[in-house]
RODO-2510 file (C-alpha; in nm, 4 decimals, decimal comma):
residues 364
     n   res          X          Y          Z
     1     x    -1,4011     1,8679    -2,3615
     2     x    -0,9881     1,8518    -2,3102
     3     x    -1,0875     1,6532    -1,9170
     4     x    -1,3423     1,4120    -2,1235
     5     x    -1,0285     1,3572    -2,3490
     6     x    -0,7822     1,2977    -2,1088
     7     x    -1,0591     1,0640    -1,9163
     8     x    -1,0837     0,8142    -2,2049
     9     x    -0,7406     0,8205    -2,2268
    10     x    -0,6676     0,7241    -1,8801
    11     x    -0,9108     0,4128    -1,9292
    12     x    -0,6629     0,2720    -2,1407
    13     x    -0,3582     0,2666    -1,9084
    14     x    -0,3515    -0,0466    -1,7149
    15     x    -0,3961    -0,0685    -1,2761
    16     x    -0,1122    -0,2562    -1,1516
    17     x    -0,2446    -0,5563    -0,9360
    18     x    -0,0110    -0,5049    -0,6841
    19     x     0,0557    -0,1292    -0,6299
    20     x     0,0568     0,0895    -0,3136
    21     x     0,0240     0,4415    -0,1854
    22     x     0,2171     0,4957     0,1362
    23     x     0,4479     0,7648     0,3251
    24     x     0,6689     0,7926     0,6035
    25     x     0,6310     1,0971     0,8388
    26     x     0,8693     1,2263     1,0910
    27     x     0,8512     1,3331     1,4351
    28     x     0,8935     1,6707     1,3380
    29     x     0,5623     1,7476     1,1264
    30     x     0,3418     1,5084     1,3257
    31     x     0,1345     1,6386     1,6251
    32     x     0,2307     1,3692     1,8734
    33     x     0,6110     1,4047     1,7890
    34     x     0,5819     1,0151     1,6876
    35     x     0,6891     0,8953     1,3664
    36     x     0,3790     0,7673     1,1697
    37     x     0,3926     0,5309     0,8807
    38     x     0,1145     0,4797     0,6307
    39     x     0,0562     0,2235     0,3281
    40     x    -0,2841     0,1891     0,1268
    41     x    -0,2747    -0,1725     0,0215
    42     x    -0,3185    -0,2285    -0,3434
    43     x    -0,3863    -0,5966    -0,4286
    44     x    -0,4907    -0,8883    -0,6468
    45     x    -0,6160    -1,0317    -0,3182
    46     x    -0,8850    -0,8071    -0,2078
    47     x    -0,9995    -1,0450     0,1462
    48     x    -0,7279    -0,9219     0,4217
    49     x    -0,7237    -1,0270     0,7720
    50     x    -0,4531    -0,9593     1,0960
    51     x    -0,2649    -1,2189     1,2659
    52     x    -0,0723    -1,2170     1,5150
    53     x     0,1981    -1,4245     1,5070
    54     x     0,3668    -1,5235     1,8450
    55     x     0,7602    -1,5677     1,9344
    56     x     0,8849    -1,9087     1,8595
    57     x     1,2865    -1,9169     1,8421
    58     x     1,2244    -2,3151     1,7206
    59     x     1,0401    -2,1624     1,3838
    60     x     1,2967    -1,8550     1,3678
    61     x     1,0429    -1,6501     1,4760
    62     x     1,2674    -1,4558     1,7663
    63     x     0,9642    -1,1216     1,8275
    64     x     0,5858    -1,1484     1,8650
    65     x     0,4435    -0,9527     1,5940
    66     x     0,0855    -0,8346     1,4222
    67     x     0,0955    -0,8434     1,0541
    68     x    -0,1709    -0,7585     0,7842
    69     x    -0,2328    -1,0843     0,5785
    70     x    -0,3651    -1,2892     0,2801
    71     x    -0,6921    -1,4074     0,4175
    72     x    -0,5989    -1,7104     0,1651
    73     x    -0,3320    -1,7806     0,3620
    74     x    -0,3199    -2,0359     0,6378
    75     x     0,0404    -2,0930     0,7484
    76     x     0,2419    -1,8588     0,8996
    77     x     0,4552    -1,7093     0,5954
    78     x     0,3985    -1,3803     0,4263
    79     x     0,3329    -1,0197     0,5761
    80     x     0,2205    -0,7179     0,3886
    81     x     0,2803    -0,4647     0,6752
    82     x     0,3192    -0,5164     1,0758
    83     x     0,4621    -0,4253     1,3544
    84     x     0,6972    -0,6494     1,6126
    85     x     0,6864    -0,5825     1,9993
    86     x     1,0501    -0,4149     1,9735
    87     x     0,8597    -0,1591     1,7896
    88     x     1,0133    -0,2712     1,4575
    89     x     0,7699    -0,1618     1,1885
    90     x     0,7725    -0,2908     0,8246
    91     x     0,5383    -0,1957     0,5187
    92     x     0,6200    -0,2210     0,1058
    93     x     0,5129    -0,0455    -0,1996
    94     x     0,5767    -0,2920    -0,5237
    95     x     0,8780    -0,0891    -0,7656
    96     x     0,8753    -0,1315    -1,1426
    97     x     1,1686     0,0754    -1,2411
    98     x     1,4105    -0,0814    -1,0223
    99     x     1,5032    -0,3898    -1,1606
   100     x     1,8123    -0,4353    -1,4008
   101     x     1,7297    -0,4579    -1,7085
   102     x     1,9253    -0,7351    -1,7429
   103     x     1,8073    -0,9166    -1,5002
   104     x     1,7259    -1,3041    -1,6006
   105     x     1,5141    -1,3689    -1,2913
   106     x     1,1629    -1,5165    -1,3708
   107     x     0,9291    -1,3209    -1,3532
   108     x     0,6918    -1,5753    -1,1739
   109     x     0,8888    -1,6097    -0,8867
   110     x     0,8894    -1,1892    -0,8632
   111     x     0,6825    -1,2018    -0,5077
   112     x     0,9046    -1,2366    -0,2697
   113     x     0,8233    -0,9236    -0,0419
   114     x     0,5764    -1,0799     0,2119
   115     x     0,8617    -1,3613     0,2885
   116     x     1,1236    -1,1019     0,3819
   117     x     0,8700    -0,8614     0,5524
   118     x     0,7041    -1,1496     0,7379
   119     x     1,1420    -1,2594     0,8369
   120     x     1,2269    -0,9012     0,9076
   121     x     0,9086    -0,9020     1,1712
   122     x     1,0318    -1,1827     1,2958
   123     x     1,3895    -1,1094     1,3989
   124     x     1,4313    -0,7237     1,3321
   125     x     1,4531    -0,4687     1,6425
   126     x     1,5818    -0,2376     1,4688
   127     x     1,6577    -0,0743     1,0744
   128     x     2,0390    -0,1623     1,1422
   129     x     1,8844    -0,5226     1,1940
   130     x     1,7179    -0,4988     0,8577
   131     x     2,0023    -0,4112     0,6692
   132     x     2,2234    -0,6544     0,8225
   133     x     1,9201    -0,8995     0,7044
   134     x     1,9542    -0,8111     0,3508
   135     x     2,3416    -0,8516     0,3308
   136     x     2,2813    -1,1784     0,4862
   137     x     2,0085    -1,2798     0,2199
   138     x     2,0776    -1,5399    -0,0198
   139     x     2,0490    -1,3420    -0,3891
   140     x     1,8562    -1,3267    -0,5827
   141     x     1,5430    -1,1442    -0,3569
   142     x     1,3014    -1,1888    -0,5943
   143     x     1,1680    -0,8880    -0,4880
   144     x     1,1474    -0,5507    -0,6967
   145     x     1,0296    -0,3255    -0,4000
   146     x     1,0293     0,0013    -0,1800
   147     x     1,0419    -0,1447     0,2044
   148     x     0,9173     0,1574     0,4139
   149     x     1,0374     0,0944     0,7713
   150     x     1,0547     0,2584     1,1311
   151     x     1,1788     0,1650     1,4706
   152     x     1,1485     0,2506     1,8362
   153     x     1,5123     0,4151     1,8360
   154     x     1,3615     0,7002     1,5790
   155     x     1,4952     0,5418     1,2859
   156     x     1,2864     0,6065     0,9569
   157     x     1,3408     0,5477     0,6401
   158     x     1,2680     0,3476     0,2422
   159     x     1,4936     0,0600     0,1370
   160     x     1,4575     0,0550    -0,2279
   161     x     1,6020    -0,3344    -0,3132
   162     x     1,5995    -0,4807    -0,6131
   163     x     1,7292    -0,8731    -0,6529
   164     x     2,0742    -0,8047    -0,6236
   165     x     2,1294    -0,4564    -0,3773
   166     x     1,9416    -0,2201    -0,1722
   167     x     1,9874     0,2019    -0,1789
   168     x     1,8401     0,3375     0,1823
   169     x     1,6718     0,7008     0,2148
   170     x     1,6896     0,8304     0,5523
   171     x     1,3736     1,0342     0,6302
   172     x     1,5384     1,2029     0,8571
   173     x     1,8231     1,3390     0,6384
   174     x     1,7263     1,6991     0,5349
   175     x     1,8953     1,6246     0,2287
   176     x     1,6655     1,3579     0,1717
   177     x     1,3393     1,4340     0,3220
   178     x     1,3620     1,8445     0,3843
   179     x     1,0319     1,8727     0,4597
   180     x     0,9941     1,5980     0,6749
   181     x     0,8193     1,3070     0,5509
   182     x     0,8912     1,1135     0,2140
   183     x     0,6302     0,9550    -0,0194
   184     x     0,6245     0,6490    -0,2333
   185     x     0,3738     0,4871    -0,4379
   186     x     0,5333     0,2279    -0,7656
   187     x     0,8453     0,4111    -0,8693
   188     x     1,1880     0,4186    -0,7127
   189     x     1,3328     0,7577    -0,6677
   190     x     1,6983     0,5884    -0,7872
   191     x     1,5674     0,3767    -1,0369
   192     x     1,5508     0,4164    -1,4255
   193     x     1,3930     0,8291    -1,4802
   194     x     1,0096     0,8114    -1,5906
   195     x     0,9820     0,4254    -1,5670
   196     x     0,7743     0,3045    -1,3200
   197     x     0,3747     0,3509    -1,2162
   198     x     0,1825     0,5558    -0,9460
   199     x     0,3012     0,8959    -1,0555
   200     x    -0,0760     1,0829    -1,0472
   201     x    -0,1134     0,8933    -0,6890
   202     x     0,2336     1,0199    -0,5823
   203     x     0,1159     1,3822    -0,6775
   204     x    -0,2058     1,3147    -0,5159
   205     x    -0,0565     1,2411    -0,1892
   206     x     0,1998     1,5026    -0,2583
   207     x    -0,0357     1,8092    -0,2833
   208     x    -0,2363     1,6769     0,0189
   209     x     0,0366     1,6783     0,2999
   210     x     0,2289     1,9933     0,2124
   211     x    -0,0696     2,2078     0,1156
   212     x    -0,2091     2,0495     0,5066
   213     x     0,1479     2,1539     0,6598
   214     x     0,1849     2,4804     0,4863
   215     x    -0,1526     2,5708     0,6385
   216     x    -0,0057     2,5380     0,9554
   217     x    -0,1373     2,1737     1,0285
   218     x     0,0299     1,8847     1,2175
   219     x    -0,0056     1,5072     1,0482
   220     x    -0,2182     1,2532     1,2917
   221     x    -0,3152     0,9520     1,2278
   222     x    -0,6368     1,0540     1,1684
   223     x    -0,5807     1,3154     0,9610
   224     x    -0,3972     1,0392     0,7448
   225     x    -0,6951     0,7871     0,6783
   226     x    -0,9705     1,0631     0,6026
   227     x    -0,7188     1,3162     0,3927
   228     x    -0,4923     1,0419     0,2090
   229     x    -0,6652     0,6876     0,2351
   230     x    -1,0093     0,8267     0,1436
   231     x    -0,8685     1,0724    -0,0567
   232     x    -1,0459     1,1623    -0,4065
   233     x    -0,8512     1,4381    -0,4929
   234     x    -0,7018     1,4021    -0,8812
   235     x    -0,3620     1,6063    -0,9083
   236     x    -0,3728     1,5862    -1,2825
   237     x    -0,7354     1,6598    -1,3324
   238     x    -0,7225     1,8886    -1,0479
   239     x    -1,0041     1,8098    -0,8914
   240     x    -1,1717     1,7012    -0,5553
   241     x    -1,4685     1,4328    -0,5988
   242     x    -1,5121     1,4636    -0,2276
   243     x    -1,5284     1,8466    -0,1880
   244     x    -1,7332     1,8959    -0,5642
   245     x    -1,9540     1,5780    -0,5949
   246     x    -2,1137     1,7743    -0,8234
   247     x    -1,8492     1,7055    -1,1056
   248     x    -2,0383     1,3631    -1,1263
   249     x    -2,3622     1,5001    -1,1939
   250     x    -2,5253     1,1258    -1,1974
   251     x    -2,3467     1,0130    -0,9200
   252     x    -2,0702     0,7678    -1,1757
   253     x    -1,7332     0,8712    -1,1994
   254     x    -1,4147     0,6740    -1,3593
   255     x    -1,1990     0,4485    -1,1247
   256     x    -0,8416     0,5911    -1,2376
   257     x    -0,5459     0,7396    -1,0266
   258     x    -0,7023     0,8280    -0,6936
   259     x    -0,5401     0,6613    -0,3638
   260     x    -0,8203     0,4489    -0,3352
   261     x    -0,8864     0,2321    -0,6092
   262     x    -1,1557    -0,0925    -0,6779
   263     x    -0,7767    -0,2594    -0,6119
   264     x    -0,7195    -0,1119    -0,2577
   265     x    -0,7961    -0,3897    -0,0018
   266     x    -0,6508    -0,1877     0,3340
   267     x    -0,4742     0,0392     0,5160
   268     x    -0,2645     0,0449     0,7507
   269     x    -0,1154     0,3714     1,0013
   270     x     0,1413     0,2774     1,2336
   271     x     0,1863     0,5641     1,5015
   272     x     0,5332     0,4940     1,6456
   273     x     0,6860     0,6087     1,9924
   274     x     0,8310     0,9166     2,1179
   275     x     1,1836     0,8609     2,3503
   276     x     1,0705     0,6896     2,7188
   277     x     0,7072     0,6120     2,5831
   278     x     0,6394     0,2532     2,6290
   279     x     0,6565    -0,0310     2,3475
   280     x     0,3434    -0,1189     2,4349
   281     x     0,1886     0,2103     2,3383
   282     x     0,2405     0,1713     1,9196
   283     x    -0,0452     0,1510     1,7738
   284     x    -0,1332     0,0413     1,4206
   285     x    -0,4881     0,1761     1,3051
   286     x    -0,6149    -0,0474     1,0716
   287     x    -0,8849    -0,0490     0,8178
   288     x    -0,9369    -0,3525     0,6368
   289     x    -1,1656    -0,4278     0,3071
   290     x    -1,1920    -0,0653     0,0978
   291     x    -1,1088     0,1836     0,3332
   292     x    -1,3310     0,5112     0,1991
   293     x    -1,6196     0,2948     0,3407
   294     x    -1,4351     0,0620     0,6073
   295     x    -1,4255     0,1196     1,0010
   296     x    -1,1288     0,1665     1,1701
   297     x    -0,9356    -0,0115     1,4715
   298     x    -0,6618     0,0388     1,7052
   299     x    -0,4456    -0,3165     1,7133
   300     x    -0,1416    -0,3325     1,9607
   301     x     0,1344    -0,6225     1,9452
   302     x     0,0598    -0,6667     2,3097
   303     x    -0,3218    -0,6801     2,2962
   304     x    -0,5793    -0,9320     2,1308
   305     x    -0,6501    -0,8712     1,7583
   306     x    -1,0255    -0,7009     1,8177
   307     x    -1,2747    -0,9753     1,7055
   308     x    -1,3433    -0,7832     1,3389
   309     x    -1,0000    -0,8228     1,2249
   310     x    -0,8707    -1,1556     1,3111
   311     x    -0,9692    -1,5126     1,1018
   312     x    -1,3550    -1,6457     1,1832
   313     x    -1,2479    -2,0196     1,2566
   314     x    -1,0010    -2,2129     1,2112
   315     x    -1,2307    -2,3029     0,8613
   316     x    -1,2753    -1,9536     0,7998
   317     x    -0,9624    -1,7672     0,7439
   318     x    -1,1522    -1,4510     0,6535
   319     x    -1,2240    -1,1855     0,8622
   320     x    -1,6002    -0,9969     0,9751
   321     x    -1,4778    -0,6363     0,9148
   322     x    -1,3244    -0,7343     0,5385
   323     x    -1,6282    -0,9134     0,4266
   324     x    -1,8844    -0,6898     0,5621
   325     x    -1,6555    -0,4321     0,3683
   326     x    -1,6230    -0,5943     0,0597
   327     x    -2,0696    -0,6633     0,0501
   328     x    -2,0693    -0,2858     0,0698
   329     x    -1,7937    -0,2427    -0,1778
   330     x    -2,0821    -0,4270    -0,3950
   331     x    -2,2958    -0,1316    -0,4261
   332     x    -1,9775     0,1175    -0,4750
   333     x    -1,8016    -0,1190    -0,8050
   334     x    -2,1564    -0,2628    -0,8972
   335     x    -2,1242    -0,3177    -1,2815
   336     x    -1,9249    -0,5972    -1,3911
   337     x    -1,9570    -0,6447    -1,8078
   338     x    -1,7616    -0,4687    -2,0363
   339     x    -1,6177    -0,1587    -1,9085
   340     x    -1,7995    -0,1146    -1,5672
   341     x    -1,5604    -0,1895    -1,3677
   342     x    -1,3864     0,1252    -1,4334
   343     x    -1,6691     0,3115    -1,3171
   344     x    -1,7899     0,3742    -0,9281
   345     x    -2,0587     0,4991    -0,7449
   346     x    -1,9503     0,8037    -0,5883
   347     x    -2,2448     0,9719    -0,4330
   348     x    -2,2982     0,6506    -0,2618
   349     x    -1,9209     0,6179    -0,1521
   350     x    -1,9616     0,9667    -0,0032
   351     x    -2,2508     0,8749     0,1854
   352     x    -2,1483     0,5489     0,3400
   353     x    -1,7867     0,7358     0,3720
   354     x    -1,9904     0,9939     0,6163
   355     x    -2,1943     0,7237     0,7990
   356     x    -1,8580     0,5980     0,8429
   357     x    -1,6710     0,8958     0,9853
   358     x    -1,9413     0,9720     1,2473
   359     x    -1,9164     0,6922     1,4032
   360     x    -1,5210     0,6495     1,3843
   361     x    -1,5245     0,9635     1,6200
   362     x    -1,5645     0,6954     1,9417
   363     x    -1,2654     0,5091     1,8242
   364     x    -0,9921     0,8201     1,7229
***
């Protein structure tokens, strides 16, 4: 009776549009050695696509870089996560405890974080780069944002920036990140206490990785998208849809604080490089549309964009992978009146999800 409760409660609480899941992990609890970075898109713009956008010093576009996209957009302006060929990598998850109070900024013109990912792609080799980018910014940002960024010289860390100043957490300060890897969902860690969103998620992600590493276990990539992107493990219900489908006895269960959400449009894991690997060899696995039930693919700055991921035409700026994903998505978020789209379709989720999986095990 007390989890029925607490389930109608949680219908009440509004999903933030734009809110992510993501993590930076450290050479030191990864198998590979590599640094990995990881962001579950959360988005009022469910139709992604990846472009890559080449070097063009005339445009102020110095680096050649492959950046997850708007598939609304047409021009060459926003990113929501990519990776440059100096091995720069660059991802967000949207803050909303950040922001001074104070703060006259309109709140319409609060979207600024592709723009300055999409810049720092485009003329950041390193995090030192960044930063110097930021001081250089003309202020306001319009941003309200946790940048989550790595590099090829084995920097790693979160810029948490606000319109007016920027706090960085090193995640490879023991102080900072003791264990190793750091977390962020829609809260800054130096922002105002218990203001913010994605605290359930945070947990969610939290429990995951340290219960996997104090098992003994080593953090791949792979690991990543089938433990934390299709993740349906509930910290504060404490509960595992995935391992106990049987807690939805009809097969319907309530859309509410797991990593994926009807709101998650893609992921992205960006496996870094260990010292005298080549630039070449970072890879970004990518999963584009709803990822418990979407393929995955390798993408490398110096390679094509594989036919699935990048636009149709030149009329089509969608992508094959994203809408097959989103007609499945159909039959997983069916019910549209009233309430029902809180509700999804979880044995069918879990059996697309395992379709999925099998055949994912030619591509790891």
């Amino acid at each position: 009776m007390k989890k029925l409760i607490l389930l109608a409660l949680l219908l009440i609480a509004p999903m933030a549009s734009d809110a992510c899941t993501s993590a930076i992990f450290t050479g030191k609890v990864t198998q590979s050695g590599r640094p990995i970075m990881w962001k579950n898109r959360d988005t009022g713009e469910l139709n992604n696509r990846v472009d890559k956008i080449l070097a063009n010093p005339a445009k102020g576009i110095k680096y050649t870089f492959i950046a997850l996209v708007n598939s609304t957009q047409a021009a060459e302006r926003e990113a929501w996560s990519g990776t440059n060929e100096k091995g720069f990598s660059i991802m967000n998850t949207a803050s909303y405890n950040l922001q001074d109070p104070n703060d006259k900024t309109p709140e319409n013109t609060m979207d600024g974080e592709g723009s300055v990912m999409f810049k720092a792609l485009a003329t950041c080799a390193t995090l030192k780069d960044f930063e110097k980018m930021l001081d250089k910014m003309q202020k306001p940002f319009h941003v309200e944002t946790n940048f989550g960024v790595i590099d090829a010289e084995g920097g790693a860390a979160y810029y948490e920036v606000n319109n007016y100043g920027w706090t960085k957490l090193d995640a490879n300060d023991p102080k900072i990140a003791p264990q190793g890897y750091i977390v962020y969902t829609n809260h800054s860690f130096t922002g105002r206490l218990d203001e913010g969103m994605g605290y359930i998620r945070y947990n969610n992600a939290k429990d995951n990785i340290s219960s996997f590493l104090g098992r003994g276990g080593k953090i791949t990539p792979k690991w990543v998208m089938n433990n934390l992107s299709r993740s349906y493990y509930h910290s504060l219900l404490g509960i595992d849809l995935a391992k106990n489908p049987e807690l939805a006895p009809n097969g319907w269960y309530i859309d509410q604080d797991f990593i994926p959400r009807r709101s998650t449009s893609a992921v992205t894991i960006v496996e870094g490089i260990y010292p005298g690997d080549k630039l070449e060899d970072i890879t970004t696995w990518v999963a584009i549309g709803y990822p418990p039930i979407s393929m995955i693919n390798p993408v490398k700055v110096g390679e094509e964009i594989p036919e699935g991921l990048r636009r149709i035409s030149e009329d089509d700026m969608t992508c094959t992978l994203c809408n097959q994903s989103l007609e499945i998505k159909k039959q997983i978020f069916p019910i549209s009146r009233g309430n029902g789209k809180y509700y999804f379709n979880l044995k069918k989720t879990l059996e697309v999800m395992r379709e999925i999986r099998i055949l994912e095990e030619k591509i790891w």
